[in-house]
C-alpha positions in Angstrom: 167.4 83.2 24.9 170.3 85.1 23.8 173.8 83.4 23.3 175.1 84.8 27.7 171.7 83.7 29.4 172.5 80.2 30.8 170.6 77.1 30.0 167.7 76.6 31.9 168.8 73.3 34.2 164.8 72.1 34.1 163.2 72.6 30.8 159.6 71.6 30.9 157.3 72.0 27.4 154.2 71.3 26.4 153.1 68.5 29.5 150.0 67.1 29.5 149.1 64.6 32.0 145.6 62.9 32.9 144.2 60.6 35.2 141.1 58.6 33.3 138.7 61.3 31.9 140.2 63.7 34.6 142.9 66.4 32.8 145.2 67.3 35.3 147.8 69.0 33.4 147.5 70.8 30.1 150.0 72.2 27.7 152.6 73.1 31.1 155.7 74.3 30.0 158.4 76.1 32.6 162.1 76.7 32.7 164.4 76.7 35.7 168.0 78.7 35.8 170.7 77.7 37.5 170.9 79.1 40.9 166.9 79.6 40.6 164.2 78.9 43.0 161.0 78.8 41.1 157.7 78.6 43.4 154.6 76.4 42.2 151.5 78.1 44.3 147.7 77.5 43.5 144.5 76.4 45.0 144.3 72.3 45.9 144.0 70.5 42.9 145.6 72.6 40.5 148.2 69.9 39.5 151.5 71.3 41.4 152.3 67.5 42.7 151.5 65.8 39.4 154.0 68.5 37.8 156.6 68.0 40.7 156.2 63.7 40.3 156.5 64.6 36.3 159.7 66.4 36.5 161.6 64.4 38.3 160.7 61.3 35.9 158.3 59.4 38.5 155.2 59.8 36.3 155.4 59.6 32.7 153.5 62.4 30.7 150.9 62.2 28.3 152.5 64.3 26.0 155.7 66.9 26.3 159.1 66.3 27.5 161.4 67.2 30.9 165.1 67.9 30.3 167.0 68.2 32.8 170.9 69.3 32.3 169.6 68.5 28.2 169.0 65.2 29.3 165.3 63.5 28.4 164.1 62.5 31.6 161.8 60.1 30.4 164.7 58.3 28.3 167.2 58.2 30.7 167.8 55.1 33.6 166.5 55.6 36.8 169.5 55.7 38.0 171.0 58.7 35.8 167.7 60.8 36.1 168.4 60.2 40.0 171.8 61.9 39.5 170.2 64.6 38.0 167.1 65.7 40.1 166.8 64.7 44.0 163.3 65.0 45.7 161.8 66.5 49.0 158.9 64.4 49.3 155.9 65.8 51.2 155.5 63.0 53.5 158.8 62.4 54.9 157.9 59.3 57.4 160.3 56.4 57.3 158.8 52.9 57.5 161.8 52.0 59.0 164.0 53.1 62.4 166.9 54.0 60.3 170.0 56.5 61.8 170.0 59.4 60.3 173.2 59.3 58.9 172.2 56.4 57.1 169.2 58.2 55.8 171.4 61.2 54.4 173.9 58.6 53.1 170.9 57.3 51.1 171.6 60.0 49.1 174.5 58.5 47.7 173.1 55.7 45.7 172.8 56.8 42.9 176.5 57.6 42.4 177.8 54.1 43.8 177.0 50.4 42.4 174.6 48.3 43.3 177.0 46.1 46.5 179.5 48.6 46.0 180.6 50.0 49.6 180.8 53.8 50.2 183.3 55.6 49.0 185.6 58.5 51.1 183.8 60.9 48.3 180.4 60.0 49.4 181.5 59.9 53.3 182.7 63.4 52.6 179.7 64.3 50.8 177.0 63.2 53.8 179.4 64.9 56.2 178.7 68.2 54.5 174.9 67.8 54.0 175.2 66.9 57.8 177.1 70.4 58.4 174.9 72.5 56.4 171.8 71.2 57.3 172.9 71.6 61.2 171.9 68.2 62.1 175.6 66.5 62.6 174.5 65.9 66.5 171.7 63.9 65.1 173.7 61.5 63.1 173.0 58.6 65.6 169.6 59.1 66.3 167.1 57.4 65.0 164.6 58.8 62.2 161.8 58.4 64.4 163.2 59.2 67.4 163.3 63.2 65.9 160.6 66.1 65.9 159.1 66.3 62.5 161.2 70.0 61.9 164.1 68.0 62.5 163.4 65.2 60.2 162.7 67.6 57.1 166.0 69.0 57.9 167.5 65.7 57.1 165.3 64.6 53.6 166.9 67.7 53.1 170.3 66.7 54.0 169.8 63.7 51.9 168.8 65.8 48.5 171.7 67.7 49.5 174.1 64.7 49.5 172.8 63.8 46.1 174.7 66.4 44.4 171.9 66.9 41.5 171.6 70.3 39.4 168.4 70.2 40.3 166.1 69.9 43.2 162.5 69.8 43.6 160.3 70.0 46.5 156.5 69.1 47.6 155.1 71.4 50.0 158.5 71.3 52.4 156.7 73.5 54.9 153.6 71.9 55.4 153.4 70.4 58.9 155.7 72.8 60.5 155.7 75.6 63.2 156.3 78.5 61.8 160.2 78.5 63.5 161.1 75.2 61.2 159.1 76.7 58.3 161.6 79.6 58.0 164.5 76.9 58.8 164.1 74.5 55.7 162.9 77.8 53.4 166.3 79.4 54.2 168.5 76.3 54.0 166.8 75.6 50.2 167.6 79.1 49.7 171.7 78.4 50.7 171.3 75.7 48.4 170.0 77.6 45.4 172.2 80.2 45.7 174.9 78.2 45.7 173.9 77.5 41.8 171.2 74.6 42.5 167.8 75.2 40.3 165.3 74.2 42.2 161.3 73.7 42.3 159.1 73.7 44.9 155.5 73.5 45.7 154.6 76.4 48.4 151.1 76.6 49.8 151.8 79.8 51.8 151.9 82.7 49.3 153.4 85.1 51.8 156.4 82.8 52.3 156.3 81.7 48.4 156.8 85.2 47.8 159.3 85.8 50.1 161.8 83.0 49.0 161.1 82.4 45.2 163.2 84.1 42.4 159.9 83.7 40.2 156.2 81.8 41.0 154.2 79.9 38.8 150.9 80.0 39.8 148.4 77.2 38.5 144.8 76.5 38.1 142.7 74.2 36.7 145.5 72.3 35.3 147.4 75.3 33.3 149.8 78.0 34.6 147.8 81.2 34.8 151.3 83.5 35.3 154.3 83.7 35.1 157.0 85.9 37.3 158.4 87.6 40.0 156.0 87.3 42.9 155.1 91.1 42.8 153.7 90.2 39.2 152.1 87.1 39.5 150.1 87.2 43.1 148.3 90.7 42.6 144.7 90.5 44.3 143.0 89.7 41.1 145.0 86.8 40.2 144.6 85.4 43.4 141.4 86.0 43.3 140.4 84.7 40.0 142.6 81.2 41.1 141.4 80.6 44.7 138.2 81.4 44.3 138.5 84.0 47.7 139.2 87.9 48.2 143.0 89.0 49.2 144.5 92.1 49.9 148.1 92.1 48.4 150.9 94.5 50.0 154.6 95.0 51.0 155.8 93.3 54.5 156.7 96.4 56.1 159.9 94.1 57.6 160.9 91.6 54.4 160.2 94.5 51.5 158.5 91.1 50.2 155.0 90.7 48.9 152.2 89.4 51.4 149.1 87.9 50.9 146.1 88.3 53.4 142.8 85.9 52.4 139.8 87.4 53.4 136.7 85.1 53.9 134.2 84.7 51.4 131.4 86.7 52.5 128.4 84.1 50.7 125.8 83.0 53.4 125.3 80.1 55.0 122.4 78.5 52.9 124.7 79.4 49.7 127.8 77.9 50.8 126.0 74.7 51.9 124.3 74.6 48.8 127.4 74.7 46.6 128.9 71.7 49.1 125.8 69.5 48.1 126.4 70.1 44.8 129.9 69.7 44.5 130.9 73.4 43.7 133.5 75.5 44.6 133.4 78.5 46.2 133.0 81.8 44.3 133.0 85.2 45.7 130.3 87.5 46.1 130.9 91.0 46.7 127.7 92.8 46.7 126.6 94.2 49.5 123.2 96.0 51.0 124.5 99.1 51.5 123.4 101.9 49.5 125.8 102.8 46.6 125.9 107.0 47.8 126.7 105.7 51.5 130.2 106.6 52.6 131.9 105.7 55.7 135.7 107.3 57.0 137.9 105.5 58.6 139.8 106.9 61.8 142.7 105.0 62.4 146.4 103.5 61.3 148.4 100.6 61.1 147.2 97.0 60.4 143.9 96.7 62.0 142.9 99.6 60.2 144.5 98.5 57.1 142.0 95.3 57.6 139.3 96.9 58.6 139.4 99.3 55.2 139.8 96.5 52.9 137.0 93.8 54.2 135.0 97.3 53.9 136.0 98.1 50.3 135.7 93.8 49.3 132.3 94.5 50.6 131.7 97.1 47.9 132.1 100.3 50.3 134.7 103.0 50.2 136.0 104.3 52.4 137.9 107.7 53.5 141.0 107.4 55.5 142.9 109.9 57.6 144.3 111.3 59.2 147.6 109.1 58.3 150.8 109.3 59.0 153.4 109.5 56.1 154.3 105.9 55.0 151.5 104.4 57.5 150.6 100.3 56.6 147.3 101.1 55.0 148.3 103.8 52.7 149.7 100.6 50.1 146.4 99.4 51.0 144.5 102.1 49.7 146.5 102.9 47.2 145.4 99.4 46.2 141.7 99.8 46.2 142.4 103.5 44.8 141.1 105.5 48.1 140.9 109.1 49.4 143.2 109.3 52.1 144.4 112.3 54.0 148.3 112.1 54.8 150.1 114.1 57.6 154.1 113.8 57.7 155.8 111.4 59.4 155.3 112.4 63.7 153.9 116.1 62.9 150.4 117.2 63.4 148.0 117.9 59.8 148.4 121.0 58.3 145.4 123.2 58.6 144.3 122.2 55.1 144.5 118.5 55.3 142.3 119.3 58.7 139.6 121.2 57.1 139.7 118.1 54.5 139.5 115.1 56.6 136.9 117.4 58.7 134.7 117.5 55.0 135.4 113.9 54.6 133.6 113.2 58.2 131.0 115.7 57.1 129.6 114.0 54.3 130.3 110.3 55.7 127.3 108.4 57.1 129.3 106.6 59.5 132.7 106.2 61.1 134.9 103.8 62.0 137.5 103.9 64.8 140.1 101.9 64.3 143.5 102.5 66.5 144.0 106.0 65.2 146.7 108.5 65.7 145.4 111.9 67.6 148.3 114.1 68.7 147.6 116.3 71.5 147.3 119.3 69.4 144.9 121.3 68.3 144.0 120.2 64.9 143.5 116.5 66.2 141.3 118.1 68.6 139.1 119.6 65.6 139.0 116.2 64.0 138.1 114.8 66.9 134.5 116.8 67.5 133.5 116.1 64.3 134.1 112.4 64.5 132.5 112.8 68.3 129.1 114.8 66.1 129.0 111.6 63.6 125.6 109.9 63.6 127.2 106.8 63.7 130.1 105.7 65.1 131.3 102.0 65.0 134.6 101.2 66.9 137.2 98.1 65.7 138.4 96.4 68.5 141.2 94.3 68.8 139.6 91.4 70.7 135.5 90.1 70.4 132.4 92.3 70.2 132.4 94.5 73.6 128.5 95.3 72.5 126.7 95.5 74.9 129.2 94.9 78.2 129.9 97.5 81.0 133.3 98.5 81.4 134.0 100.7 78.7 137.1 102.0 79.6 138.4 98.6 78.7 136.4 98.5 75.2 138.2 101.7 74.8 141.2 100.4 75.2 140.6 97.9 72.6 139.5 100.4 70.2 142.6 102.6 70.5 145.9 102.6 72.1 146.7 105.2 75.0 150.0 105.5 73.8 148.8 107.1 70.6 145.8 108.8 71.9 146.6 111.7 75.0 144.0 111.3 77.7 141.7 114.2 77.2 141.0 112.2 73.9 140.6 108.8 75.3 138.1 109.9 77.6 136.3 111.1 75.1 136.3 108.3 72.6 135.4 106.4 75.8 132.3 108.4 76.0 131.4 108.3 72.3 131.6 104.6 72.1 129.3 103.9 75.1 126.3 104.7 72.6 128.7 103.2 69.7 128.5 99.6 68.6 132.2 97.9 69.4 132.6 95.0 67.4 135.9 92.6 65.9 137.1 92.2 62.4 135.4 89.5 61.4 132.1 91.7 62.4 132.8 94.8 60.6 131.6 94.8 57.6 128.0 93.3 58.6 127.6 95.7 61.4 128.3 99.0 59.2 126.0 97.9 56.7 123.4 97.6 59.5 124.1 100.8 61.2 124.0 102.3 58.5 120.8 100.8 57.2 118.8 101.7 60.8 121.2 104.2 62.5 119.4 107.0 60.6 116.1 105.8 61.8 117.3 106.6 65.7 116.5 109.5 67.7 119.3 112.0 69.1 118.2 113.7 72.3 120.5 114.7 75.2 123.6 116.9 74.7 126.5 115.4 76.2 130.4 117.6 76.9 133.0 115.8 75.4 135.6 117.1 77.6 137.5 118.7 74.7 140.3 121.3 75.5 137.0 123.8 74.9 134.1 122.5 77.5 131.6 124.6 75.8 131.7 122.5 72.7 128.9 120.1 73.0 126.9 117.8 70.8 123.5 115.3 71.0 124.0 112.3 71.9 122.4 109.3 70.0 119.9 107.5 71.6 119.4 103.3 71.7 115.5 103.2 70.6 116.0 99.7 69.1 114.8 97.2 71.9 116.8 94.6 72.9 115.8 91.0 72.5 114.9 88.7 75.3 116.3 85.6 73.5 119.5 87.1 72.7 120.7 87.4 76.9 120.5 83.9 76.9 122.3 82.8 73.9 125.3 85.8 75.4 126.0 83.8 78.4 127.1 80.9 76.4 129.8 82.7 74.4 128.1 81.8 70.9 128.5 83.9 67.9 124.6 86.6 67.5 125.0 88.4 63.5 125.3 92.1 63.6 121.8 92.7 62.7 120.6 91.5 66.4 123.3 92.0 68.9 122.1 95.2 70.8 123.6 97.5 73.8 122.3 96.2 77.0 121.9 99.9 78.0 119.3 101.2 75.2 116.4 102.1 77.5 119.0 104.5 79.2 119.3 108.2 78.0 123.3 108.7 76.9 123.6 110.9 79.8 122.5 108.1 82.2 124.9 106.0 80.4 128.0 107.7 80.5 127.1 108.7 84.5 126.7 104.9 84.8 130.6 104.5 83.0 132.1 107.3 84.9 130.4 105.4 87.8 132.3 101.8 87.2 135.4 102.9 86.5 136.4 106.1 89.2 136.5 108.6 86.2 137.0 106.5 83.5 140.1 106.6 81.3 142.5 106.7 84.9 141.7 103.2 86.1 142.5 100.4 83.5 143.1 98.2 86.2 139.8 98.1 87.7 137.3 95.2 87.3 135.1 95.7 84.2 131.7 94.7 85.7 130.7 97.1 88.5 127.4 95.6 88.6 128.3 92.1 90.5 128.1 90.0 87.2 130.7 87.0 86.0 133.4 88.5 84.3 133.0 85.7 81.8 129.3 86.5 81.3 128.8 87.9 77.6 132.4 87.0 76.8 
């Protein structure tokens, strides 16, 4: 530290901590600045409360030392480390019906003697942690008489009133909506900036990263990293210290860094297994698919963006394009270090990022539609009939698998937005994915391994026009060959989850051109009538749901 950086208010070194033959802190050391909000995150477990319980003098270490201010914590009174570090517990209940004002006055104990009444200074002092906590109209309410957002608002009007250097903090989100969440995350940010250092335990790393000047994240009972949040939560590291898959990228809105957890893709017999045995997760990323398949992705924005990285966790990767300059799942792929084909912002390819995402479709053994981008211009036409001639197609759809159901205008809908899409190219998208699989999210990655594990073994017979700006252009349509299972009807009505590998379209004994006559059928031309029931055919609108 050189002779200008300020003291660090919290100097932890070398803490060690165990419960019996348990280590739950080793060799911990962390510094806080003034006017600092340092972030504890890690996987349940990891020691963040032990830490947060040591610092503020509660539990006595094995070994090391807090200072706080220069001040040993473990040396000093109770009553002089409470001058110097005021807590935000986890659980804030009261055992007793206290007014609130009193509660925040509480605050003020440590600065008064034992019978000695309140002074105007302290008065003054709960009056402002009152004002800047906004709860001055609850003063005469009771503590339990108050939501639970409210009542954090008020532990932290009492740590306020303390008037420490120092503040720490156990989870002071947990509990609460996402609207109170944001509250007590930018009131502790008012307070740090005002020149408070300050530690808290976050369990949402989006919201961690958001707030915190720096985050250290722990595991097994040892800080893994150091630093700003754009350092220390890359996908990796959060990888290696939860035990789970993450995609790590910018919040398009906060410039911050956000964290989306992906579910470990083990099976069922494996993670019960580990449960019996007392192990923790660990994730697996191989996958059946061949290592020469390759799959493009036709689509923007955040399901897209999800859809290509529970692909590439999966071991595939995936083409992308066409994309608009500066789209969400360019950071993405830049992440997983993808081929993607960028257009600039609101203009149509050039004719040389055509012919390329055209050769990207080429060689793929499948595509995936997810909420793409197709301009009503010519070269998103030519894109178009080559994802239309695509052996397989699988489509993304913003609500539950649509395999299978009639009414595909309204699957198509799901798949991609008419607002981005002109209608000559809905309609035929609409067509394509009547002999497509539709499918969710969390169904994406299982189903493209299938397809592309059996589609090859299907027939193609039939040509189908695509209604492209040129009628002429035609292609063959896939066939269905694969029959569909009497067991599974049964098991649709009752809206439970079938795996990829034996949901099946209804329709498969049909030729495609039967099937897209039966769609044009049920929905008066298709792509015109949104509004129009999705089952033609007399069934429950919930049935298969």
């Amino acid at each position: 530290m050189s002779d200008t950086d300020p003291a660090p208010t919290i100097a932890i070194e070398s803490l060690a901590r165990s419960f019996g033959d348990h280590d739950v802190l080793e060799d911990v050391s962390l510094t806080v600045e003034p006017g600092e909000l340092v972030g504890l995150v890690g996987p349940n477990g990891a020691g963040k409360t032990t830490l947060l319980r040591a610092a503020s003098g509660a539990l006595e270490p094995d070994t090391g030392r807090v200072e706080v201010d220069g001040v040993d914590l473990h040396a000093a009174s109770s009553k002089t480390a409470s001058r110097l570090v005021a807590v935000v517990p986890q659980d804030t209940a009261l055992s007793f019906s206290f007014p609130v004002r009193d509660v925040v006055a509480m605050g003020r104990y440590p600065h008064r003697s034992r019978f000695s009444p309140a002074t105007d200074d302290d008065r003054r002092a709960v009056d402002r942690a009152l004002e800047r906590t906004r709860t001055v109209d609850l003063a005469d309410r009771t503590i339990d008489e108050i939501s639970g957002g409210q009542r954090q608002r008020v532990i932290v009007a009492r740590a306020i009133a303390q008037e420490t250097p120092a503040l720490l903090l156990d989870e002071p989100t947990a509990s609460l909506d996402v609207n109170h969440q944001l509250e007590t995350l930018e009131l502790v940010r008012e307070v740090v900036d005002d020149g408070t250092a300050a530690m808290a335990a976050i369990h949402d790393l989006s919201l961690a990263a958001r707030y915190c000047d720096r985050l250290a994240l722990l595991a097994g009972g040892t800080i893994r990293q150091v630093g700003p949040p754009g350092e220390v939560l890359t996908a990796d590291a959060v990888g290696d210290a939860f035990d789970a898959s993450a995609v790590v990228a910018t919040d398009p809105v906060s410039g911050a860094t956000s964290i989306t957890a992906l579910p470990n893709r083990r099976s069922a017999a494996e993670a019960d297994s580990d449960s019996r045995a007392g192990k923790r997760a660990t994730v697996h990323e191989e996958t059946s698919t061949d290592d020469h398949d390759q799959v493009h992705v036709l689509g923007a924005g955040p399901i897209a963006s999800s859809a290509v990285a529970r692909l590439t966790l999966a071991g595939v990767r995936p083409s992308i394009g066409p994309l608009p300059a500066g789209d969400a799942i360019t950071e993405t792929a830049a992440q997983f270090d993808l081929e993607t084909f960028e257009t600039g912002p609101f203009s149509a390819p050039s004719a040389s990022i055509t012919d390329d995402v055209i050769a990207a479709i080429g060689r793929a053994d499948a595509v995936v539609v997810a909420d793409p981008i197709l301009g009503d211009d010519g070269a998103f036409d030519r894109i178009l009939e080559a994802v239309l001639d695509a052996d397989i197609v699988v489509g993304v759809s913003d609500g539950p698998d649509a395999s299978g159901t009639s009414g595909r205008v309204h699957t198509a809908r799901g798949v991609v937005d008419p607002e981005r899409v002109p209608a000559h190219s809905l309609e035929s998208l609409a067509k394509r994915l009547q002999t497509a699989r539709v499918v969710d999210l969390e169904s994406i990655v299982d189903v493209v391994e299938y397809e592309l594990e059996h589609g090859g073994d299907r027939e193609r017979e039939d040509t189908v026009d695509h209604g492209l700006t040129d009628p002429g252009r035609v292609r063959d349509e896939r066939t269905e060959t694969i029959e569909d299972a009497s067991a599974e009807s049964s098991s649709s009505t009752t809206g439970t989850a079938r795996s990829a590998g034996t949901r099946r379209d209804s329709s498969a004994s049909m030729t495609s051109r039967e099937r897209e006559s039966a769609v044009d059928a049920e929905t008066d031309g298709g792509v015109t009538s949104p509004d129009r029931s999705d089952d033609a055919s007399g069934r429950s609108s919930d049935e298969g749901d």
